[in-house]
C-alpha positions in Angstrom: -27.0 -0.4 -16.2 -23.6 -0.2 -15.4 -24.1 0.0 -11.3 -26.0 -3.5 -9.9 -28.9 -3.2 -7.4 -26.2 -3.7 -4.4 -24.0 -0.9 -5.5 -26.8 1.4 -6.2 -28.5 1.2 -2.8 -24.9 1.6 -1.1 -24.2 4.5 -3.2 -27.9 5.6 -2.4 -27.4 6.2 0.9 -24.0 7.9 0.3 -25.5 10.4 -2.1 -27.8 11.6 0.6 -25.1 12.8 2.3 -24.5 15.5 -0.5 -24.3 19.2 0.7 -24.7 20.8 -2.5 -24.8 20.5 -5.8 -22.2 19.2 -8.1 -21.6 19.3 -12.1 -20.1 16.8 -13.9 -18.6 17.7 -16.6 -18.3 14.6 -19.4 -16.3 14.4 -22.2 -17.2 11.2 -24.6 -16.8 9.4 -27.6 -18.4 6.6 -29.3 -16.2 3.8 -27.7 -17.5 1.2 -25.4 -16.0 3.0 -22.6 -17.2 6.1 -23.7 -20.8 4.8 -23.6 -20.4 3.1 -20.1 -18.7 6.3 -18.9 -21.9 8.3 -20.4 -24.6 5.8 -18.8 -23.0 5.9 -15.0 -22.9 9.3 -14.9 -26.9 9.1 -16.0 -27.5 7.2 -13.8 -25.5 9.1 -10.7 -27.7 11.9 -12.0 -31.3 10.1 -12.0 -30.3 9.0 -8.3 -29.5 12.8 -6.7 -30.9 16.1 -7.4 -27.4 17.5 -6.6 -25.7 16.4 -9.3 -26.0 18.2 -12.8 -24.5 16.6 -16.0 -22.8 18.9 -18.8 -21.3 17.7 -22.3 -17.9 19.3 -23.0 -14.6 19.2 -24.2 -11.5 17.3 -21.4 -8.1 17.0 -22.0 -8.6 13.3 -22.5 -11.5 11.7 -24.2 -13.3 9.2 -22.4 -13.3 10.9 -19.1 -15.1 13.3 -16.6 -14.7 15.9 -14.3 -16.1 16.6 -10.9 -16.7 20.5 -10.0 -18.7 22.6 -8.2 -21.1 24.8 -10.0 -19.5 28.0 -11.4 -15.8 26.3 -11.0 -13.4 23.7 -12.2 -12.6 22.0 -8.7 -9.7 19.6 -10.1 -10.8 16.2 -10.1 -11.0 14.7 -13.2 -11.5 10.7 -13.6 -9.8 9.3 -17.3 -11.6 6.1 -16.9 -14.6 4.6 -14.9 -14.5 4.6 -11.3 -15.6 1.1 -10.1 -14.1 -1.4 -8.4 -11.0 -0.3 -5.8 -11.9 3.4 -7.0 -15.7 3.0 -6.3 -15.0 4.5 -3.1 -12.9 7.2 -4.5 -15.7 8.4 -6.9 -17.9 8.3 -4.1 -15.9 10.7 -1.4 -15.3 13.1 -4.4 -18.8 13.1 -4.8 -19.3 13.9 -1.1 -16.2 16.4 -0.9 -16.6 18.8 -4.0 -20.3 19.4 -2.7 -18.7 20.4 0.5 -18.5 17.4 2.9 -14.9 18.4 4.3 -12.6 15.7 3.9 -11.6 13.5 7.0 -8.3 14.7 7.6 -6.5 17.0 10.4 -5.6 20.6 10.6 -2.4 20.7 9.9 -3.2 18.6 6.5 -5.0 20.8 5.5 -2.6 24.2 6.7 -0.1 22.5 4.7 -2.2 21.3 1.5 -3.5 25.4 1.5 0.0 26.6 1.7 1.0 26.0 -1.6 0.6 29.1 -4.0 2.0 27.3 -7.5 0.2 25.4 -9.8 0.6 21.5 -9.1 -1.1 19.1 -11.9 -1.2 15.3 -10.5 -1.5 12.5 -12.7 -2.4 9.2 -11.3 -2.3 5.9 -13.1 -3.9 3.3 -11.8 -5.6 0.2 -12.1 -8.7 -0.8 -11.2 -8.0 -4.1 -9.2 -5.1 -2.1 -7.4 -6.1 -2.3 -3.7 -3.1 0.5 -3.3 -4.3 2.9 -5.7 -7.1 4.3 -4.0 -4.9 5.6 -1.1 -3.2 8.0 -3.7 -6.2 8.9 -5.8 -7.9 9.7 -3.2 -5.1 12.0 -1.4 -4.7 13.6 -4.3 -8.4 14.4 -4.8 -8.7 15.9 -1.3 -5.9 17.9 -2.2 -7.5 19.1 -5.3 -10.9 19.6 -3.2 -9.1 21.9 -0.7 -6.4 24.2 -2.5 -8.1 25.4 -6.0 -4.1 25.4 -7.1 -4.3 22.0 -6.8 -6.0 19.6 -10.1 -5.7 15.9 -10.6 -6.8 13.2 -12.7 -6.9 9.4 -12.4 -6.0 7.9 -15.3 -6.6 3.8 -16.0 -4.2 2.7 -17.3 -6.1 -0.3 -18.9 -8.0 2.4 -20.6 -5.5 4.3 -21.7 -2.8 1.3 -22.2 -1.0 3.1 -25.6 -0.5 6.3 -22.6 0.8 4.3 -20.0 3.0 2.1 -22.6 4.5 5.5 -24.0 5.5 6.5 -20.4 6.8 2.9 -20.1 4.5 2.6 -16.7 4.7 -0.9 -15.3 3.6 -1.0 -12.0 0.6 1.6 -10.3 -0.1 3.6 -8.7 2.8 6.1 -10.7 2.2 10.1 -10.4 2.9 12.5 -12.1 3.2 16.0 -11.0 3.4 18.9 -13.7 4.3 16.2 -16.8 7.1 14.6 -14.7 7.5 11.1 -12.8 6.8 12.2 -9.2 6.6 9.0 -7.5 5.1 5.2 -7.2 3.5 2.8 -4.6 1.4 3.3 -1.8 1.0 6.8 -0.7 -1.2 8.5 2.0 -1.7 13.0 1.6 1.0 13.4 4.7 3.7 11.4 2.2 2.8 13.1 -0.6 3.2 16.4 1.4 7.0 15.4 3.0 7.6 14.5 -0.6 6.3 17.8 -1.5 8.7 19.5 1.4 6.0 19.9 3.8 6.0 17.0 6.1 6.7 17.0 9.8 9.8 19.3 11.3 12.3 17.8 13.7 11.2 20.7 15.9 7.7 18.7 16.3 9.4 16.4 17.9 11.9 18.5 20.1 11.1 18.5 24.3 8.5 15.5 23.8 8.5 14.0 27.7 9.7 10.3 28.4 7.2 7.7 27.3 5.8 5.0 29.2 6.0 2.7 26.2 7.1 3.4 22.8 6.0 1.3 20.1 8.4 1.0 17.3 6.6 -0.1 13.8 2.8 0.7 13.1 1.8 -2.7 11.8 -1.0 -5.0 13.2 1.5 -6.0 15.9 2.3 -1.7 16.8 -1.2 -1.4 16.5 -2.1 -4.0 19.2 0.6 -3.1 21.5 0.0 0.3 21.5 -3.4 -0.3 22.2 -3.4 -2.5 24.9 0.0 -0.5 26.5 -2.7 2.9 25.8 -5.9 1.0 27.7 -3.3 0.8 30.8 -3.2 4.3 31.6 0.1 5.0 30.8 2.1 7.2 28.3 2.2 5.5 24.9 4.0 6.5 21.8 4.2 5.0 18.3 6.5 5.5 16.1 5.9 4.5 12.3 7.2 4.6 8.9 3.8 4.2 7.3 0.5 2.9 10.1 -0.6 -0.4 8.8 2.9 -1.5 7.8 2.7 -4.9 4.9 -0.9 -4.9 5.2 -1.2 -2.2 3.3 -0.1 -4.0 0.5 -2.1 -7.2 1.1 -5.0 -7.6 -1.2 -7.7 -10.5 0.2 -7.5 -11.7 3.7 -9.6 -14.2 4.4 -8.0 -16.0 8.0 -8.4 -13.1 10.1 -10.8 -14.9 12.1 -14.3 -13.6 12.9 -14.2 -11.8 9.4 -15.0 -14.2 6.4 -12.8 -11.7 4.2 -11.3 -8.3 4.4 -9.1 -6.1 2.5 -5.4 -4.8 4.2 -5.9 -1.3 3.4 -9.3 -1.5 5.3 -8.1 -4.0 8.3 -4.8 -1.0 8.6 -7.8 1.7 8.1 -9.7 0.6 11.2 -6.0 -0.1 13.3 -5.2 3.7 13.0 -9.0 4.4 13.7 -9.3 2.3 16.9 -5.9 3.3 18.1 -6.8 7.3 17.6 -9.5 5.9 20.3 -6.5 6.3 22.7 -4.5 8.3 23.6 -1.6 7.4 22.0 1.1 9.9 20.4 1.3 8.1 17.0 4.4 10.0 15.2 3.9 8.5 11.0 6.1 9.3 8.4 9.3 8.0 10.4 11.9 5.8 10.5 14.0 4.7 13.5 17.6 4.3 12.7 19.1 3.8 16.2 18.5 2.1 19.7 21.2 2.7 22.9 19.9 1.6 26.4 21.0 4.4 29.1 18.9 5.9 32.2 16.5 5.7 29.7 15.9 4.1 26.1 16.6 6.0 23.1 15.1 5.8 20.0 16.8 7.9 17.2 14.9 9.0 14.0 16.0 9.3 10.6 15.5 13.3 10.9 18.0 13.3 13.7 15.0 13.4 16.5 15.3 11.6 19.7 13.0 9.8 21.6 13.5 8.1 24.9 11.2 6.0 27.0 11.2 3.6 30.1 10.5 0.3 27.5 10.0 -0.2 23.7 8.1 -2.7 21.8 10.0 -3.3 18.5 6.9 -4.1 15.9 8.9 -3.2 13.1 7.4 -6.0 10.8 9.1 -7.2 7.5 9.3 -6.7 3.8 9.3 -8.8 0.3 12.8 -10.6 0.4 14.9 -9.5 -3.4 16.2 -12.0 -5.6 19.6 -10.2 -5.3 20.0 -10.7 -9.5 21.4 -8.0 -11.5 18.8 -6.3 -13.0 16.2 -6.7 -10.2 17.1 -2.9 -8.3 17.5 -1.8 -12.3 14.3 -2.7 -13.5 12.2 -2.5 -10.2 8.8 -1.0 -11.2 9.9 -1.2 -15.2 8.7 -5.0 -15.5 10.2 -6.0 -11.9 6.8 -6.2 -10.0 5.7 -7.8 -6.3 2.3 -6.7 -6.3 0.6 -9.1 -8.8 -2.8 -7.7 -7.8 -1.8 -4.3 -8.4 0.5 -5.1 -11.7 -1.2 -7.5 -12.9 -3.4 -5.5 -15.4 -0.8 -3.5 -16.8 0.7 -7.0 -18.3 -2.3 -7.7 -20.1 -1.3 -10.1 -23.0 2.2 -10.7 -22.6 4.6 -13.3 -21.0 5.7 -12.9 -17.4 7.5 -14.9 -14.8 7.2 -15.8 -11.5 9.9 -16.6 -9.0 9.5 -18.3 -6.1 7.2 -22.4 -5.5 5.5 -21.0 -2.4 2.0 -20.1 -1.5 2.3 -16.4 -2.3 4.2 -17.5 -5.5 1.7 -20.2 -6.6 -1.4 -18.0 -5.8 0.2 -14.8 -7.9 0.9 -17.6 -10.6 -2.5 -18.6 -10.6 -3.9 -14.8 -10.6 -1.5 -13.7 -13.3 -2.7 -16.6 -15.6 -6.1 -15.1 -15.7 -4.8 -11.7 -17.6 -1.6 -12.5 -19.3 -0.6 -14.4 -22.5 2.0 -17.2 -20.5 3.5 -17.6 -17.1 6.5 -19.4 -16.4 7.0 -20.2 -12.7 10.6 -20.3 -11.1 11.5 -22.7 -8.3 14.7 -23.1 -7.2 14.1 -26.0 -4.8 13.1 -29.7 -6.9 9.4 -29.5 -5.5 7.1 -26.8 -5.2 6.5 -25.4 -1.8 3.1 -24.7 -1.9 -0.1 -26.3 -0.6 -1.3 -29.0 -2.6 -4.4 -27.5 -3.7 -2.6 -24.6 -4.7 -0.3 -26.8 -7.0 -3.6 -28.1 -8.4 -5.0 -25.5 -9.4 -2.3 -24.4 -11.1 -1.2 -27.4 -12.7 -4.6 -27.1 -14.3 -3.9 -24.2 -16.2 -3.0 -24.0 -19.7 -1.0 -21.6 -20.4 1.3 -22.3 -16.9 4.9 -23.4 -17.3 6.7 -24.9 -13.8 10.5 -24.9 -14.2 12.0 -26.3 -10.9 15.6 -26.7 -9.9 16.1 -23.4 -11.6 18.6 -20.8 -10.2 17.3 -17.4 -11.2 21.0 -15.5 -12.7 19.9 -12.2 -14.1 16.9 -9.8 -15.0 17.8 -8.6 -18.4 16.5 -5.8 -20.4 17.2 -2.2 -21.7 14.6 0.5 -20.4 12.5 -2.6 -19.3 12.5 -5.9 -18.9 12.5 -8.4 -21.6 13.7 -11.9 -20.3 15.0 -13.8 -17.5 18.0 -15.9 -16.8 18.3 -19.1 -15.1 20.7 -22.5 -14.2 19.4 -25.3 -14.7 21.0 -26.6 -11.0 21.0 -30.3 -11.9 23.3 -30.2 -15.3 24.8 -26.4 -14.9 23.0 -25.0 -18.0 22.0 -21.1 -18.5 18.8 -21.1 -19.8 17.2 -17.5 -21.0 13.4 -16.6 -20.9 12.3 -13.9 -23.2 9.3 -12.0 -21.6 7.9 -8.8 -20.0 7.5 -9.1 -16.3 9.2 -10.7 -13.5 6.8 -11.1 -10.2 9.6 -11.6 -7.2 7.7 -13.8 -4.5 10.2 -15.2 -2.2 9.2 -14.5 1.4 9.8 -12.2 3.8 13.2 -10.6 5.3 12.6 -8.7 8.9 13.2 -5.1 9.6 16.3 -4.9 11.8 19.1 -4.1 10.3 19.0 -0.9 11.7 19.2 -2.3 15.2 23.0 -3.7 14.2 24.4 -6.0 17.2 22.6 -4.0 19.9 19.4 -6.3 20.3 20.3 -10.3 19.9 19.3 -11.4 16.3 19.3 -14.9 15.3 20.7 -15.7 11.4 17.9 -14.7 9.8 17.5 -11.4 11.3 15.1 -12.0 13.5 14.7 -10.4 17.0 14.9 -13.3 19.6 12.0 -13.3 22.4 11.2 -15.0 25.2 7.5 -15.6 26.3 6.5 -12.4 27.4 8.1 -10.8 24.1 10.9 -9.5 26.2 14.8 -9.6 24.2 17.9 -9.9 25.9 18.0 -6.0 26.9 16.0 -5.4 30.2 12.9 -3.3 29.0 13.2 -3.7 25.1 10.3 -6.2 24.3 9.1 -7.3 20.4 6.4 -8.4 18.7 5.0 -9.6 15.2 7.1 -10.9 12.4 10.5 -9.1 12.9 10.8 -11.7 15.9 11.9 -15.2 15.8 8.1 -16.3 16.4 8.0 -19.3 14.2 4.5 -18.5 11.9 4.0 -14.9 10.3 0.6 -14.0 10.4 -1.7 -11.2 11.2 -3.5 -12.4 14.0 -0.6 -14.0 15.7 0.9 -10.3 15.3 -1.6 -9.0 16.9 -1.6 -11.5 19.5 2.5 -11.0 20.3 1.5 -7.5 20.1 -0.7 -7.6 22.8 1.6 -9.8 25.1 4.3 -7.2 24.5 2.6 -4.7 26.1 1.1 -6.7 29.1 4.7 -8.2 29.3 6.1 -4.4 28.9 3.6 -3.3 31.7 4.8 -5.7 34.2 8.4 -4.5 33.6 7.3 -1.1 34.5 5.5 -2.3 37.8 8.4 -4.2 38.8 10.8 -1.4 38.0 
């Protein structure tokens, strides 16, 4: 039994939502994954009447397709869908017997405007919290334009594949046989990327905002909300809604939930700020701010906004090494996704850089699927909590090299060693290995705002109490601000004080 009696009554209840019938279509060999692939799709079978089981021939063997009867719909799965892709199997279970996918109008206008044939390739893994954003876009894709096909591919199943196409880091698509992108992508990213995302002209004649949020994180998120509940005209403005959650696997201080997962914490943000109403604008970045009348926010794509205050939420990202060979190798045995990566360096040696907690805890993770780790410090103690150091101290096949200056990232079309100084006697030192996991901290989001908003040294917008910065009506929240601990719920919290403190302004004024 491959599905245990809690999955089985969750996917129970899902399967009753069928609308019609589906056929999957199974093509298997004698291999182990072969005969697990065979006995879930039994046992899918055994638990709905709508789903019919066929034998035949796939372009890969083991794997299985998902099609309505009398038609290939597009959605084949190279692999077994459990774990992060559980859910994915699932809604194309749901969708290709004609539950229409959760998406808006336009999404779907767009994904039924394209008349050529477009074959995704996804490969993924199956502890990759990201991955199931893309398989699944792609899969709705497939469900809705019969041009359209796609297939998830494991890439722990089919490691000679993904080693051929020198794939280090997932999710990586293909589209047509040719490297169409990487990372985190939701269906409207894959449609700008495809040349179909928003026009400037969306954004032409919008009226003054009340509030503008800048940065769709769990700090946006709150601000927006609470500015929305006001009554007043709210705008958010986003690169991607969720921001670095999206790439956070466990979370497990958020408090009043035991554990959570950041693609579902930024799932229910976006959900419980559509509540409102709130003019969230995704898929853009700001690259300008200029106080007049009014305060302008210009876009990348040459839009401008204005509004009577702005919340800057605009979050952070994973702070580079700055080594040569870091930018050259990113994604070719550079990683900073250990949960996502992690599988793909089944066996072989990697290296960590950075003594902290995220560094120690990736450390510890890593140990558990690859042949060595050797951990990078640069300072003469770890950073990291003590029961983190522990715990990793207690692992055999660990190595902890401290007072180490990383120099270089070496390699030809991947990585295949690291460079460091030892910093007490001078001496270059050379690592030969696979992987390098970069886990250094966090550098905030404001460049783009140049000497217009006071920054202290490390970037960071400076607040006072009520979130407001030195410009009258420009307030900021979360972890692009000098607020002195970076967490979600103290995000959410600034957030939230933003907005009250941005409302005021707008009573007063």
């Amino acid at each position: 039994m491959i599905l245990d009696a809690d999955l089985k009554a969750q996917l129970a209840q899902y399967l009753e939502m069928m609308e019609g019938d589906v056929l999957l279509k199974v093509s298997a060999g004698t291999d182990e994954i072969s005969r697990d692939m065979v006995a879930l799709v039994d046992e899918l079978a055994t638990m709905s009447s709508h789903i019919k089981v066929e034998n035949t021939k796939l372009e890969r063997t083991p794997s299985f397709s998902v099609n309505r009867i009398g038609e290939d719909t597009g959605i084949t799965f190279a692999g077994i869908p459990l774990g992060h892709e559980f859910t994915s199997l699932v809604l194309a279970l749901l969708q290709v017997s004609g539950r229409a996918p959760k998406v808006d109008q336009k999404v779907i206008d767009q994904i039924n405007s394209f008349e050529d044939k477009l074959h995704f390739e996804s490969y993924i893994s199956l502890s990759c919290q990201n991955c199931p954003e893309v398989v699944q876009s792609l899969n709705i894709m497939s469900v809705l334009n019969p041009n359209i096909t796609h297939t998830m591919i494991d890439g722990a199943a089919y490691k000679e594949e993904a080693e051929s196409k020198n794939i280090m880091a997932v999710p990586t698509v293909f589209l047509n046989g040719e490297e169409f992108g990487g990372g985190r992508m939701t269906v409207e990213e894959i449609l700008a990327k495809l040349g179909s995302g928003p026009d400037v002209s969306e954004f032409k004649n919008k009226d003054p905002f009340d509030v503008l949020v800048v940065g769709g994180g769990p700090g946006g998120a709150s601000a927006a909300i609470y500015a929305a509940r006001k009554g007043i005209r709210t705008g958010i403005v986003t690169e991607r809604f969720g921001g670095q959650i999206l790439d956070t696997a466990g979370i497990e201080n958020f408090i009043s939930v035991k554990r959570t997962e950041g693609p579902k914490l930024a799932a229910s943000l976006e959900e419980h700020a559509k509540d409102y109403k709130i003019d969230i604008m995704n898929l853009q970045r700001a690259t300008r701010l200029e106080k007049k009348d009014l305060i302008e926010i210009e876009l990348e794509n040459g839009a401008v906004l204005k509004s009577k205050t702005v919340i800057l939420s605009t979050g952070a990202r994973w702070r580079n090494v700055g080594v040569p060979g870091e930018a050259e190798f990113k994604n070719k045995g550079v990683a900073y996704c250990p949960h996502c990566d992690g599988p793909l360096f089944a066996g072989k040696h990697v290296a960590v850089i950075g003594g902290g907690n995220s560094g120690i805890e990736a450390a510890i993770d890593l140990a558990g699927i690859v042949k060595h780790v050797t951990v990078l410090e640069f300072m003469d103690e770890l950073k990291a909590d003590a029961v983190l150091q522990d715990r990793l101290y207690s692992l055999p096949n660990v190595t902890v090299i401290k007072n180490a200056q990383t120099k270089e990232i070496t390699g030809t079309d991947s990585v295949n060693g690291i460079t460091y100084i030892e910093r007490e006697t001078g001496t270059e030192q050379h690592v030969q290995l696979e992987g390098v996991f970069v886990q250094i901290g966090l550098v905030p989001n404001t460049d783009w705002l140049g000497d217009t908003v006071e920054r202290n040294r490390f970037g960071e917008i400076i607040v006072d109490k009520h979130g407001a910065t030195n410009i009258p009506g420009v307030f900021a929240a979360g972890d692009c601000t000098n607020a002195p601990n970076k967490q979600i719920i103290i995000s959410m919290g600034s957030g939230a004080n933003a907005a009250l403190g941005a409302f005021d302004y707008l009573v007063r004024n």
